[in-house]
N, C-alpha and C positions, 0 to 999 in steps of 0.2 A: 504494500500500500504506500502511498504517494507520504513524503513528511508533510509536516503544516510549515509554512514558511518563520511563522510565530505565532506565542499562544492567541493574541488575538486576532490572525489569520494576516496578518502585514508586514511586508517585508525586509528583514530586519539585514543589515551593511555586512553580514556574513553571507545571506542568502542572496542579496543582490551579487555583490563580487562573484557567488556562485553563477548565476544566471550570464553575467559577461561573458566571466571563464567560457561559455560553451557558445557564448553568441560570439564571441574571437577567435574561438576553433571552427565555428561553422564558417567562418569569412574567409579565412586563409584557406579549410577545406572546396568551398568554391572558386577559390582563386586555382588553385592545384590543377582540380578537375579539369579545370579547360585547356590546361597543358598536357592533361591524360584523360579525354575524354570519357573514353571504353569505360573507365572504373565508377563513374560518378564520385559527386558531390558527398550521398551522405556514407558510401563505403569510408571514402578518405574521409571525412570526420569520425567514423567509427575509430579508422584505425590512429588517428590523433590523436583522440580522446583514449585510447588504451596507450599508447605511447607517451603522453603525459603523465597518466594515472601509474606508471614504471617506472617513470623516471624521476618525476619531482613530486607525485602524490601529494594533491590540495589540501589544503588543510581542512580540518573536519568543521569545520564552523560553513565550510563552504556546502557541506552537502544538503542545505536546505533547498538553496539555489539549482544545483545541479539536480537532484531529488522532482524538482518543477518541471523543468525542463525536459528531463526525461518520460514526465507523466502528462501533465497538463497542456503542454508544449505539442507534445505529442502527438495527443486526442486533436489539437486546434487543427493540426497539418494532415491530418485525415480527414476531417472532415473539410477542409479546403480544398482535394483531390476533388470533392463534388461538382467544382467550377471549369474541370477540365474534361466534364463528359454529359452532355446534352441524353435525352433519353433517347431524342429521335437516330443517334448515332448507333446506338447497340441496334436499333431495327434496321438501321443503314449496312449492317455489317454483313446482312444478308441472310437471306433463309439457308442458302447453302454452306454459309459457317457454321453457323450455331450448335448442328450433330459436331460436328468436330469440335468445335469449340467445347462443350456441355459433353460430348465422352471424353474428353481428354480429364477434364478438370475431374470427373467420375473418376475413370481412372486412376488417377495419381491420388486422388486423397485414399483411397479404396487402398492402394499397395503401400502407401504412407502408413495408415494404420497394422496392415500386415506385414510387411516387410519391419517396423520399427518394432513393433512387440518381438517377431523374431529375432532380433539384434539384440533386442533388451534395450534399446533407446528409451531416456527417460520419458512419461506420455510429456510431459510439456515441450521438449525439445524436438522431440517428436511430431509434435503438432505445429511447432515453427517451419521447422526444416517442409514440410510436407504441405503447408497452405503457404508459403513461399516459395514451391515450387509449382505448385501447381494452378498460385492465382497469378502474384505481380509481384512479386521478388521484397525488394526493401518493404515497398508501401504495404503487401497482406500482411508482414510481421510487426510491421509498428500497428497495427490495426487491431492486430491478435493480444500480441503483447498485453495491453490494461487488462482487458476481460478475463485471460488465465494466470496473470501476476505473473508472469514469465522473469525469471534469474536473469539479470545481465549478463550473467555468463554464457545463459541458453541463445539470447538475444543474438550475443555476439558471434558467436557460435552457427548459429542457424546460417548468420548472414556471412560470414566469410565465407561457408558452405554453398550456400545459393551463387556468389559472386563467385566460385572457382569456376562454376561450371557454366553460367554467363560469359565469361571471358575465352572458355572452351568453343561456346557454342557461335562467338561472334567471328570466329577464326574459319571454325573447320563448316558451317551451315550453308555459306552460299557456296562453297566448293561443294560440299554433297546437292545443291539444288541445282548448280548445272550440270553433275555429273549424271546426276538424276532426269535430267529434263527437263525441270519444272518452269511453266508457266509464272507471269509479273504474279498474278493471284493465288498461286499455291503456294507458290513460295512466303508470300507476306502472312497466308493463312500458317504456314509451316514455323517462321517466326514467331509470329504475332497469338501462338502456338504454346509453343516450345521455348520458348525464352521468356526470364522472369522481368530482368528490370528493363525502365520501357527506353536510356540511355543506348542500351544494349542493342532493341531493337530496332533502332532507329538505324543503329549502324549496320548490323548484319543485313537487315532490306534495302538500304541505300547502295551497300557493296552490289547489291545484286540488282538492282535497278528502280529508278523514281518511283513507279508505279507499286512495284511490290512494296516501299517504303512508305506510302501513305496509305495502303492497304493493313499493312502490319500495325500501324499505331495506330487506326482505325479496331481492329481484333483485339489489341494489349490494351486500351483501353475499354473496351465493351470487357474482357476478365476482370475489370478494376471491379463490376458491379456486385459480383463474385463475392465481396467481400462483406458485402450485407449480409444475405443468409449465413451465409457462412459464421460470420461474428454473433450473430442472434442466437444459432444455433448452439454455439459454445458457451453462449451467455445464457442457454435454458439447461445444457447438461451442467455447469456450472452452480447454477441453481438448486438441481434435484441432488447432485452431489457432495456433500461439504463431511470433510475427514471420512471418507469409502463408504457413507451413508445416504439413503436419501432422503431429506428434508424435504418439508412444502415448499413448494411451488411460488415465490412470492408474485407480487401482482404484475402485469406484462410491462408497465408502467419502468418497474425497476428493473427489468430483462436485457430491455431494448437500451444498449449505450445511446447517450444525449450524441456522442459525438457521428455515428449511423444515422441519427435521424437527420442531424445537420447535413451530411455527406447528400442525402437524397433529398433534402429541401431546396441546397444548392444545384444540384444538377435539373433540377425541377426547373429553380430560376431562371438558369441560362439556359432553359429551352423555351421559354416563354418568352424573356429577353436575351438575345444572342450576344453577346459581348463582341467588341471588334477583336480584328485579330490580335491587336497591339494587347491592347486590354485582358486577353485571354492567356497571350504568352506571359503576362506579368502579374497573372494569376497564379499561373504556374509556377512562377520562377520564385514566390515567395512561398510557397507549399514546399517547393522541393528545400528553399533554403531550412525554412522550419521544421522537416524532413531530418535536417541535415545538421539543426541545432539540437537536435533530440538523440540525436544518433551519436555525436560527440558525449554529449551527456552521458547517454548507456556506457560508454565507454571509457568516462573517467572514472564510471562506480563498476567496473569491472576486474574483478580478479582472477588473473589467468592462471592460478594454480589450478583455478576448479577446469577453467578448458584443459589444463595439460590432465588432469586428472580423468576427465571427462573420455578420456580413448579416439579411439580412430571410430569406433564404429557408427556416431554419427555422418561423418564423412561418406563413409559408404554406404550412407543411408541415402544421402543426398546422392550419390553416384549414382546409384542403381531407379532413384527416382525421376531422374535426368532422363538415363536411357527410355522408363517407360514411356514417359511423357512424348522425347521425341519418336516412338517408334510407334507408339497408337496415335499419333498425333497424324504421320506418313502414314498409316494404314486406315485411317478413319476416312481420311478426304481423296484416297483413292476407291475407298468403299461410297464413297457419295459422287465420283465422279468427277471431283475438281484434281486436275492434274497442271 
């Protein structure tokens, strides 16, 4: 659970200095990025914010501030993600995505859960790695994150996990899609697919041509929606389950995070009022940054003995979750025809 900033909920000059600290890691993390595109903004402030928290470890006074940032900060930048997807867009994505789209996602949470119990993956880590693979990479985990109280370590973890295989996939994808054959539209469905973070897809579709790139972040955002049930859903097992028991039910009222409903109120808005383009990029670019200030955050309250502790077999969770995704992902839209 989230600290209080002070006892009477205002923010006291340890918790502010905390709150900079991550707002100064996310500025230089975006400044990086653009120098290294492929990795994003809020990977490189993860990995800042755990390279800080090793090297000069903030003082404890700080972690009100940081503690925010990591929570509330958080919730804000997901539910901003709202403003980046109209609803009439997920219908634009086409009849003929959707099976693909909706079995892949089936899919991968489906072998997420079975494949992780066999490994013995912890369920929380478990459930990062596995709805960041299988929705939209950083953004499903920061999403996930509040509603299952997920470990910074899990967090961190999950996401270096998702980022290997992103950076895998932006390399070797459009080489397997022309070796393959594929068409501007299978291809971007293939991405827009099989890749998590939406940096990523930009790039692997663009390698492969205009048309398949604004197809793919057409696809990677319509999986953004994804994250609703999905979050609801975790937020009613969550509910029935407290210490491996089931408890009532409380009212639907307390289920549904404030920050989900925000998420669909805004994509509500901006299909009612269409924002300019200017206007829309600069919507995004403050999500992604606050994205990016939360992600630092997780990362200065990280302790990487528990990842070193934590073994390899997450990893090969993610691995193996990669593969299914891309290989019913290519079998699904050759089963529907789009090639």
């Amino acid at each position: 659970m989230p600290q209080r900033l002070s006892p009477r909920g205002r923010l006291s000059g340890g918790a502010i200095l905390g709150v900079l600290l991550c707002v100064l890691g996310a500025a230089v993390a975006t400044g990086l990025a653009r120098v290294v595109p492929l990795i994003g903004a809020p990977v490189v402030g993860l990995v800042l914010g755990v390279l800080l928290a090793l090297t000069v470890r903030p003082a404890r006074r700080l972690s009100p501030g940081i503690s925010f940032c990591s929570h509330q900060v958080l919730q804000v930048a997901v539910a901003g993600l709202g403003l980046q997807l109209t609803l009439g867009q997920a219908v634009a994505a086409g009849s003929q995505s959707l099976p693909v789209l909706l079995g892949t996602l089936a899919i991968c949470l489906v072998a997420a859960g079975l494949i992780g119990r066999f490994l013995a993956v912890r369920s929380n880590l478990r459930t990062l790695v596995g709805v960041g693979t299988a929705i939209c990479g950083a953004s499903a985990i920061a999403a996930v994150t509040p509603i299952i109280d997920a470990a910074a370590v899990d967090v961190t973890y999950a996401l270096s996990t998702v980022f290997v295989f992103n950076a895998v996939a932006v390399v070797l994808f459009p080489l397997l899609g022309h070796a393959l054959g594929m068409s501007q539209q299978a291809f971007g469905l293939f991405a827009g697919t099989a890749i998590n973070d939406t940096s990523s897809v930009v790039a692997a579709g663009s390698v492969f041509g205009a048309e398949a790139g604004q197809h793919a972040v057409v696809v990677k955002l319509t999986r953004t929606l994804v994250i609703i049930p999905i979050c609801i859903g975790l937020a009613v097992w969550r509910g029935r389950r407290r210490d491996g028991k089931r408890v009532r039910m409380p009212g639907v009222t307390r289920l549904i995070p404030w920050f989900l409903v925000a998420f669909v109120a805004l994509s509500a808005l901006v299909s009612v009022v269409p924002p300019s383009a200017g206007l829309r990029n600069a919507f995004g670019a403050v999500a992604i940054f606050l994205i990016t200030v939360a992600l630092t955050a997780i990362g200065l309250s990280t302790d990487l003995r528990g990842v070193r502790t934590t073994g390899p077999r997450p990893l090969l969770l993610g691995a193996l979750l990669w593969v299914v995704v891309s290989v019913s992902s290519l079998l699904l839209a050759a089963a529907t025809g789009i090639r």
